[in-house]
C-alpha positions in Angstrom: 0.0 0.0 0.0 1.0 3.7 -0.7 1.2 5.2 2.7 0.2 8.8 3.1 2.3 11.0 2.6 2.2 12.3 7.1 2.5 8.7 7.8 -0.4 6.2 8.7 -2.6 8.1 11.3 -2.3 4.7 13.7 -2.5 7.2 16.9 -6.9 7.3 16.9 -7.1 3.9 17.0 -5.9 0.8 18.6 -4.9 -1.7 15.4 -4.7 -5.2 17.0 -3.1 -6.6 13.8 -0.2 -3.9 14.3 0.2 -5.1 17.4 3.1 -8.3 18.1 2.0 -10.5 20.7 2.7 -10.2 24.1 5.6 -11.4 25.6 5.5 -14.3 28.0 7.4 -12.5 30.7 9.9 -9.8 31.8 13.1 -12.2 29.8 10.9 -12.4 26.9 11.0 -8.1 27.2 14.9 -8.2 27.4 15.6 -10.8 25.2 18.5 -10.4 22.1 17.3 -12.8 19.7 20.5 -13.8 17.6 18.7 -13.8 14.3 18.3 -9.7 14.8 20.9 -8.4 17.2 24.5 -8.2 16.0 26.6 -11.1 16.7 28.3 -9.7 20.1 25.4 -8.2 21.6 25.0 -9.5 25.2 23.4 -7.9 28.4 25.6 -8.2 30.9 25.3 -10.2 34.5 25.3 -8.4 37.6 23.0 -8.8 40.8 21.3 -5.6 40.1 18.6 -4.8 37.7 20.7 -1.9 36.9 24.1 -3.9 36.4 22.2 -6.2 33.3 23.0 -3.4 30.1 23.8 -4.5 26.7 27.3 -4.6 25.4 28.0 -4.7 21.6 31.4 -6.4 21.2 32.2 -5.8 24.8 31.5 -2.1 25.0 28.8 -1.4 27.6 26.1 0.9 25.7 25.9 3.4 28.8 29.9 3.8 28.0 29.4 4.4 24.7 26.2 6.5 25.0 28.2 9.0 27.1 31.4 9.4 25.5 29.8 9.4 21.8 26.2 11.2 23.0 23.2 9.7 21.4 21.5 8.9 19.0 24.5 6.5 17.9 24.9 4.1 15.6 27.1 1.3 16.5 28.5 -0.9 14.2 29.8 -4.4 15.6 33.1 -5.1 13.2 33.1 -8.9 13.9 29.5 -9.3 12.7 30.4 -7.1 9.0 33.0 -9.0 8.6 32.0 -12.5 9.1 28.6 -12.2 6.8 31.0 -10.3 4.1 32.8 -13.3 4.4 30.1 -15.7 4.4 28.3 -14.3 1.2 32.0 -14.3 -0.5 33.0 -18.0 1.1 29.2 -19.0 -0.5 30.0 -17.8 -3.8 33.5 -19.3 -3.9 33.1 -22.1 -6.4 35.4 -22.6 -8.8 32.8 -24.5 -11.2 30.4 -21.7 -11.4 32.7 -18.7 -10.2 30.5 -15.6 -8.9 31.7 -12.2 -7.2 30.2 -10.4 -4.6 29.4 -6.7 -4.7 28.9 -4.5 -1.8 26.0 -2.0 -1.5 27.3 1.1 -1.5 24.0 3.1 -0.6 23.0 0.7 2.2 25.8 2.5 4.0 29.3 3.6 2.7 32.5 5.0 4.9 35.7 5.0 3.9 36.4 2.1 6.8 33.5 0.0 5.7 34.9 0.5 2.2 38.8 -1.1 3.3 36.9 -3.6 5.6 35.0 -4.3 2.1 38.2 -4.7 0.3 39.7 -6.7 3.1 36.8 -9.2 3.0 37.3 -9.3 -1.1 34.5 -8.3 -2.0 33.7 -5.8 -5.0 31.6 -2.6 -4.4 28.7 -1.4 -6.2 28.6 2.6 -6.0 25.8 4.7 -7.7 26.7 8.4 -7.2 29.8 10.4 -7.7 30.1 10.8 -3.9 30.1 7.3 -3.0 32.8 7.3 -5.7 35.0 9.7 -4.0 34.6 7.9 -0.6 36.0 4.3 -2.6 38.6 5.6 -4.1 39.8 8.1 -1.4 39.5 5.0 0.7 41.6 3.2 -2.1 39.1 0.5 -2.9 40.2 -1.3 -5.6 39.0 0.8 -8.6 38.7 -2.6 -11.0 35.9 -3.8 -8.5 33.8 -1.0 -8.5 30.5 -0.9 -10.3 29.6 2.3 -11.1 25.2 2.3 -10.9 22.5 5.0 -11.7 19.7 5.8 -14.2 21.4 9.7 -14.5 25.1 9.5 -14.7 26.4 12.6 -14.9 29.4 13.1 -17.2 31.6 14.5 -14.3 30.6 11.3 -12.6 31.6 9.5 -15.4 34.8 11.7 -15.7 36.1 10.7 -12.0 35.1 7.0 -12.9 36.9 6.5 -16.3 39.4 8.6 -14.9 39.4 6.3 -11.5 39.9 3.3 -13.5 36.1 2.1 -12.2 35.8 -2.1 -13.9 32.1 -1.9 -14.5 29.2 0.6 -16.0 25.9 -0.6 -15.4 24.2 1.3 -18.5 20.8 1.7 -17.9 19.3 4.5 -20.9 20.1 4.9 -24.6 21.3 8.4 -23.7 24.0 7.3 -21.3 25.4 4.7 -23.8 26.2 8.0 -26.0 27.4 10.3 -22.9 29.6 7.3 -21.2 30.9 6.5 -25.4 31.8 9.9 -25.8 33.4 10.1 -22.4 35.5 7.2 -22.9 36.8 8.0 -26.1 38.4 11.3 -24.6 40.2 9.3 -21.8 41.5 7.1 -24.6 39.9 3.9 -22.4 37.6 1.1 -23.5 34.6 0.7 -20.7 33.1 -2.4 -20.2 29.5 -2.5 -19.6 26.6 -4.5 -18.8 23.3 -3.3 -19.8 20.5 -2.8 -16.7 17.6 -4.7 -18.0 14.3 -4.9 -16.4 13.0 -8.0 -17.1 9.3 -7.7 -15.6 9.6 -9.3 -12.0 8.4 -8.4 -9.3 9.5 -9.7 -6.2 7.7 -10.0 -3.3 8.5 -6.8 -1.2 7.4 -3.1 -0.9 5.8 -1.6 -3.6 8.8 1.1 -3.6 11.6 -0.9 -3.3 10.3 -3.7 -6.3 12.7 -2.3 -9.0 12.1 -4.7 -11.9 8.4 -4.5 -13.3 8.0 -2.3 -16.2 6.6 1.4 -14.3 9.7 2.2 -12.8 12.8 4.6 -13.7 15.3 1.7 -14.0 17.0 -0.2 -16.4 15.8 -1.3 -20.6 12.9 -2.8 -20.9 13.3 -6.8 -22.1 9.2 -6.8 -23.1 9.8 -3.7 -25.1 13.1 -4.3 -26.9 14.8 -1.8 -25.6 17.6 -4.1 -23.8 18.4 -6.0 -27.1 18.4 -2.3 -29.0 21.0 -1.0 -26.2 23.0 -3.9 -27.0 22.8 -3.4 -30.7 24.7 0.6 -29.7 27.0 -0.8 -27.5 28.9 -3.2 -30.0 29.1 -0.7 -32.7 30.7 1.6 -30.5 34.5 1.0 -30.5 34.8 2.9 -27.2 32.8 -0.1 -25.2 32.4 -3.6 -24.5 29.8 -5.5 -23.7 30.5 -7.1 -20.7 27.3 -8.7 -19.8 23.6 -8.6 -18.3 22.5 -6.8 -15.2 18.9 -7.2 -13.6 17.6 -6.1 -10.2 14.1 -7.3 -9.3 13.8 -6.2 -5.4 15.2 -5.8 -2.2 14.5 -7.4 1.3 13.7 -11.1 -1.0 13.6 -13.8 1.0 13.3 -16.4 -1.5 14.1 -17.2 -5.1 11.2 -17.4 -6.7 11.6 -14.0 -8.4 15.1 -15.2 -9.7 14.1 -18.1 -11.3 12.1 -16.1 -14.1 14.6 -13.3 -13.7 17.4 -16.3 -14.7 15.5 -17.6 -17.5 14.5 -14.3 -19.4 18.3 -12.9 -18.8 20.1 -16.2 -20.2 17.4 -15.9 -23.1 18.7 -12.7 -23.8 22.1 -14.2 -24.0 21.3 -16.3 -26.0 20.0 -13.9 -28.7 22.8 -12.3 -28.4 24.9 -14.9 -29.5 22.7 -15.6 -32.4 22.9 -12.2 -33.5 25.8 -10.8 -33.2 28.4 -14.0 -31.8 29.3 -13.1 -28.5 29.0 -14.6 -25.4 28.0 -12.8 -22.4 31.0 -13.3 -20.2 29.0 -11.8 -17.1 25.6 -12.4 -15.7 24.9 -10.1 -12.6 21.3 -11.1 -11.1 21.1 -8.2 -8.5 20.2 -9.3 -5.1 18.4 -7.4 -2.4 18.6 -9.9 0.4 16.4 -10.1 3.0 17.0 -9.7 6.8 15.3 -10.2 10.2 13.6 -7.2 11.6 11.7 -9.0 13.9 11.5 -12.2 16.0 10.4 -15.3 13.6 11.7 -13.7 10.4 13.7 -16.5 8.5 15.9 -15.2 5.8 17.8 -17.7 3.7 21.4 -18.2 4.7 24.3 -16.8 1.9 25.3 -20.6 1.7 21.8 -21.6 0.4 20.6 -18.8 -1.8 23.8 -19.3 -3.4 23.6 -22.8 -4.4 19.8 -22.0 -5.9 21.0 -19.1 -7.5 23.8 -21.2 -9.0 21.6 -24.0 -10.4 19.3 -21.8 -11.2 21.7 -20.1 -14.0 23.5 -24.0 -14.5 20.3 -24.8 -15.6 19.2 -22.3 -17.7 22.4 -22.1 -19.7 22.2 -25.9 -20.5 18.4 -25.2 -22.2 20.0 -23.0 -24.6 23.6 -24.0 -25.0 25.4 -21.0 -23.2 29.0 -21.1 -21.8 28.0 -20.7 -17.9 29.4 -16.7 -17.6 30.7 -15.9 -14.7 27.8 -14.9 -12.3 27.7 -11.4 -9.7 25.4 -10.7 -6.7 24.3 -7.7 -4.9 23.8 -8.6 -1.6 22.2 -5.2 -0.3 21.3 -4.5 3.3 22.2 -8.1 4.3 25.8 -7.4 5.0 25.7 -4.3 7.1 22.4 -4.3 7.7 22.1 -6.5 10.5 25.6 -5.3 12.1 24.2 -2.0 13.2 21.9 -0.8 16.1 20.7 2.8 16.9 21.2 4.0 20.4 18.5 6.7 21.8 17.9 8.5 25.2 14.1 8.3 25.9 13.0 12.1 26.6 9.3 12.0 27.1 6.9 9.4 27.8 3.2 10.5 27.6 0.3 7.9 28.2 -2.4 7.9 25.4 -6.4 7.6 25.7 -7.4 5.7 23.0 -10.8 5.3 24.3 -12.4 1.6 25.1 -10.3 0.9 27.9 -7.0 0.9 25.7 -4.0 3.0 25.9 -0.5 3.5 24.3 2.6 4.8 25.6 4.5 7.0 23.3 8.2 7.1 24.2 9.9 10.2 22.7 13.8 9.6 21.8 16.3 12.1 21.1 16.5 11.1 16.9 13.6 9.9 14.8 13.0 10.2 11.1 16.1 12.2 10.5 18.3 9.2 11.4 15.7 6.3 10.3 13.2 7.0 7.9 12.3 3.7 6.7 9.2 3.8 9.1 7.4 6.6 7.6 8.3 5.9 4.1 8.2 2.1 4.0 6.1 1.5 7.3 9.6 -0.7 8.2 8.9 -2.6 11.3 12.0 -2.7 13.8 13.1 -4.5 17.1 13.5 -2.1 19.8 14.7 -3.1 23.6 15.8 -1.1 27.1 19.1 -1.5 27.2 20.4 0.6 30.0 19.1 -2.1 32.6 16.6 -4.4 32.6 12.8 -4.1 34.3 10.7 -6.5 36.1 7.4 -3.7 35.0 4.8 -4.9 33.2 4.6 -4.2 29.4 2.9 -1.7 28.2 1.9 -1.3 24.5 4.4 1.3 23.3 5.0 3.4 20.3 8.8 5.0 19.9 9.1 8.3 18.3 11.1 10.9 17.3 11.6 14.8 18.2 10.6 16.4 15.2 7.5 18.4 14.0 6.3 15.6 12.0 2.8 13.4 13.0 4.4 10.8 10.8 7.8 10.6 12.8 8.2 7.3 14.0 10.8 4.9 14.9 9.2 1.8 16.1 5.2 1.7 15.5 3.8 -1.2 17.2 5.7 -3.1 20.7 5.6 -3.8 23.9 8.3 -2.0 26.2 8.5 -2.0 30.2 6.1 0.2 31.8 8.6 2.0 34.0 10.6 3.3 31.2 11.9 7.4 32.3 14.1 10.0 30.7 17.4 8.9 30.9 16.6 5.4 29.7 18.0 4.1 26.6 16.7 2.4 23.8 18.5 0.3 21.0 16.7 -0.2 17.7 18.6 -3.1 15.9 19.0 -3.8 12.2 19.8 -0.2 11.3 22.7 -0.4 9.1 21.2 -0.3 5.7 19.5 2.9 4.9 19.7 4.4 7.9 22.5 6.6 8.4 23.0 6.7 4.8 19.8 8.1 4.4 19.8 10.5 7.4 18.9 14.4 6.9 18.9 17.7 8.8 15.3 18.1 9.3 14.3 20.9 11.3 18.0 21.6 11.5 19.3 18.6 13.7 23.2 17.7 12.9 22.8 13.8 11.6 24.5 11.3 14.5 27.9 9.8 14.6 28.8 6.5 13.7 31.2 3.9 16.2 32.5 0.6 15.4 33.2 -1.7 18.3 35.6 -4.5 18.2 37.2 -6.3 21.2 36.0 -3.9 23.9 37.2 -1.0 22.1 34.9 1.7 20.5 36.5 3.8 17.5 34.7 6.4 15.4 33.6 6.1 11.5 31.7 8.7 10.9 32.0 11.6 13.5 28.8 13.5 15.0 28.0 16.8 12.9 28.0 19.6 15.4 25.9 23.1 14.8 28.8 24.4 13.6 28.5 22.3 10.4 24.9 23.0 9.7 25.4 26.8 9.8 28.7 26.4 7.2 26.5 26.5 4.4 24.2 29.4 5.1 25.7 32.2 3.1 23.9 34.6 5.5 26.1 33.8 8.1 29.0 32.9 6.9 29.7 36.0 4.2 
C-alpha cells in the first residue's frame, strides 16, 4: 500500500493486527534474539537490575552512549565482517565462479569500504560521492561498479578517470554520454546493460525495482535491452561485458530469480545468435532479506547461493550458453544487521485511546532524521531497554522521534517495560542499511555519529555533525 504522505494516522485507534504479541514474561522483554541483534550483543550479568546493560562487542552501551552522546549508531566489526565473508565464502566455487558486490547506498564510509576490500569483496557505487569515498579510501577501482539511471558526465569523468571495472548502463542516452566520455580518456569501458525483465519480487511496492513502471533499467518486453546492446557493440569505445537485472530488495526467496534467470540467459542467448558473443557476465542483483523482527527466517548466503547457482546452470544448459561468470548484490544483508541505533528516551506520555485501551508513546532524542524507513516504507523494527533491565509490566508502546512531523516514527507497534523514564536508553537493531546513509537535517538537527566496536574498544567512522557544520553552508552567516 501507498502510505500517506504524514504517515499512517495509527495514533486514533488501537490496530490489534499492528500489534506483536505479548511477551511471555519480563526475559521475553529483554531478550537479544541472535537472528536480529549483532553477533556480540550480550546484556551483561550483575545482581542488580541496573548492572544487566547490553554490550555490543564488549563495550557497555551506557559507556558508549556517554562518550559518543546519542543517537548513535554502533556498528559491531566482527558481525560485518564474518557475513561479508560468508556471502563471498558461499559464492567461492570454482565451477560456477560468482563475485560479490557491496551495496554502497546501504551504508558507505571510507572504513566500511577497506573492511570491504579486506573481506574481497567488490563494491557497487551509484553516485559520484560514494565514488570519491571508494577511491579516497583506495578500494580497488577494477571492482567498483559504477550504478544510476542519470550519470552525470563529471561522474563519469572521475570514474573512467578512476579506472572504475564496471558501467551498469541503464538509458540509450548514457550509452552515447559514457561513449563519448571514454573515447576522450583514450579507455575502452566495459558495460553490462540494466535490464528490467518484468519481475516483481515480493517486497514493498517502492523498493520492487524490476516491473515495467519504474525509472530503472531497458525494458526486455519492449526491446529496448536488445536495442541497447545493438549501440553498444558498434561503439569502438565499449564492450559489452554482460547482463544486469535487479528485481527487489529485502527477498527472502528465489522465486523472483528463477524467471529473472531464465528471461536474462534468453537474452544471452540472442545475443549470441545475432551478433556471436557470449555474455562473459551475468549479474542477477540481489536485495537480500534480513530479520527485523523475531520469527523472520531469511535464507542463509550458503543456500541462496547454491539456488541461484543452479538456477543459472540450468538455464544455460536449455540454450547452450558457456556458464558466464555470475555477480550478486547482496544489499542490506551485509551491514544491515551489524548495526543498532542508540536513543535516550526524553518523554513518555500515556495515550487515551478510548475503550479501555491505551498507548505509551516514548519520545527519543533522533527519529525520522536518522531512520526514515518507518514513515516511508512502514519498516517494522526490534526495539529493547538496554540501559538495565525491568521487572514492569509491558505496556503497548510506540517509539518516536523529536521532530515536527505526525508521521515521525521509529518503532510503530511493541511492547516496552512500563517504568521506562528520561534517561533510559533504547537500542533499535538492524539499522545499518539505509539508515545513516539516508539521514537528513530536518528541522536543523546535525545527523549522529557512527562507532565501530571490536574487542571492547569503540572507534569512530563517521563523527557526530556539530551546529557548527549546519550553519557552514548558510551564506547569511557565513559571508
Amino acid at each position: 500500500m501507498r502510505a500517506h504522505p504524514a504517515g499512517p494516522r495509527h495514533g486514533e485507534i488501537l490496530a490489534p493486527s499492528g500489534a506483536p504479541p505479548l511477551p511471555a514474561d519480563t526475559d521475553a522483554l529483554h531478550s537479544l534474539s541472535p537472528v536480529v541483534w549483532p553477533l556480540t550483543t550480550a546484556r551483561s550479568d550483575g545482581a542488580g537490575l541496573t548492572a544487566r546493560s547490553v554490550s555490543i562487542a564488549g563495550v557497555d552501551v551506557r559507556d558508549l552512549a556517554a562518550e559518543f552522546g546519542t543517537p548513535l549508531f554502533v556498528l559491531d566489526e566482527a558481525d560485518f565482517r564474518m557475513r561479508a565473508a560468508a556471502f563471498r565464502e558461499a559464492y567461492d566455487d570454482p565451477q560456477a565462479p560468482a563475485d560479490v558486490f557491496y551495496a554502497g547506498k546501504a551504508f558507505l564510509s571510507a572504513t566500511v569500504a577497506r573492511w570491504v576490500a579486506e573481506e574481497g569483496l567488490g563494491l557497487d557505487v551509484c553516485s559520484g560521492g560514494e565514488l570519491l569515498t571508494a577511491v579516497r579510501a583506495g578500494f580497488p577501482a577494477d571492482r567498483i561498479a559504477l550504478h544510476g539511471n542519470n550519470k552525470s558526465t563529471d561522474e563519469l569523468d572521475l570514474a573512467l578517470s578512476s579506472g572504475v571495472g564496471r558501467y551498469v548502463v541503464d538509458s540509450f542516452e548514457e550509452i552515447v554520454r559514457l561513449a563519448d566520455a571514454a573515447t576522450r580518456h583514450g579507455v575502452v569501458a566495459d558495460v553490462l546493460v540494466r535490464v528490467t525483465v518484468g519481475v516483481e519480487a515480493h517486497t514493498h511496492e517502492f523498493i520492487a525495482t524490476a516491473h515495467e513502471d519504474q525509472k530503472f533499467g531497458l525494458s526486455l518486453a519492449g526491446g529496448a535491452a536488445e536495442e541497447a546492446v545493438r549501440r553498444i557493440v558498434k561503439l569502438p569505445s565499449l564492450r559489452l561485458l554482460g547482463l544486469h537485472s535487479h528485481i527487489g530488495s529485502q527477498i527472502f526467496d528465489t522465486a523472483g530469480f528463477e524467471v529473472s534467470a531464465h528471461r536474462l540467459v534468453g537474452l544471452a542467448a540472442s545475443i549470441r545468435d545475432e551478433h556471436g558473443l557470449e555474455v562473459a557476465e551475468l549479474d542477477l542483483g540481489g536485495g537480500m532479506g534480513i530479520a527485523y523482527l523475531d520469527g523472520e527466517d531469511p535464507m542463509t548466503p550458503g543456500d541462496m547461493a547454491d539456488l541461484l547457482r543452479s538456477i543459472v546452470v540450468r538455464e544455460c544448459a536449455v540454450y547452450g550458453l558457456t556458464l558466464p561468470r555470475l555477480a550478486v548484490e547482496p544489499g542490506r544483508a551485509i551491514v544491515g544487521p551489524s548495526m543498532v541505533t542508540l536513543y535516550e528516551v526524553g518523554t513518555v506520555k500515556e495515550v487515551d485511546l478510548g475503550s479501555g485501551h491505551a498507548r505509551h508513546y516514548v519520545s527519543v532524542d533522533g527519529g525520522m532524521s536518522d531512520n526514515i524507513r518507518t514513515a516511508l516504507y512502514d519498516a517494522d523494527y526490534t526495539v529493547r531497554l538496554v540501559s538495565r533491565v525491568s521487572e514492569a509490566a509491558p505496556v503497548l508502546s510506540r517509539v518516536v522521534g523529536k521532530h515536527c512531523e505526525s508521521g515521525d516514527v521509529v518503532v510503530r507497534d511493541c511492547w516496552l517495560p512500563g517504568d521506562l523514564e528520561a534517561g533510559d536508553l533504547l537500542a533499535v537493531a538492524a539499522t545499518g542499511a539505509y539508515c545513516r546513509a539516508m539521514a537528513s537535517n530536518y528541522n536543523h538537527v546535525p545527523r549522529p555519529a557512527v562507532v565501530s566496536v571490536k574487542d571492547g574498544v569503540a572507534q569512530v567512522v563517521l563523527r557526530r555533525e556539530t551546529p557548527d557544520d549546519l550553519l557552514a553552508l548558510d551564506a547569511g552567516l557565513t559571508s
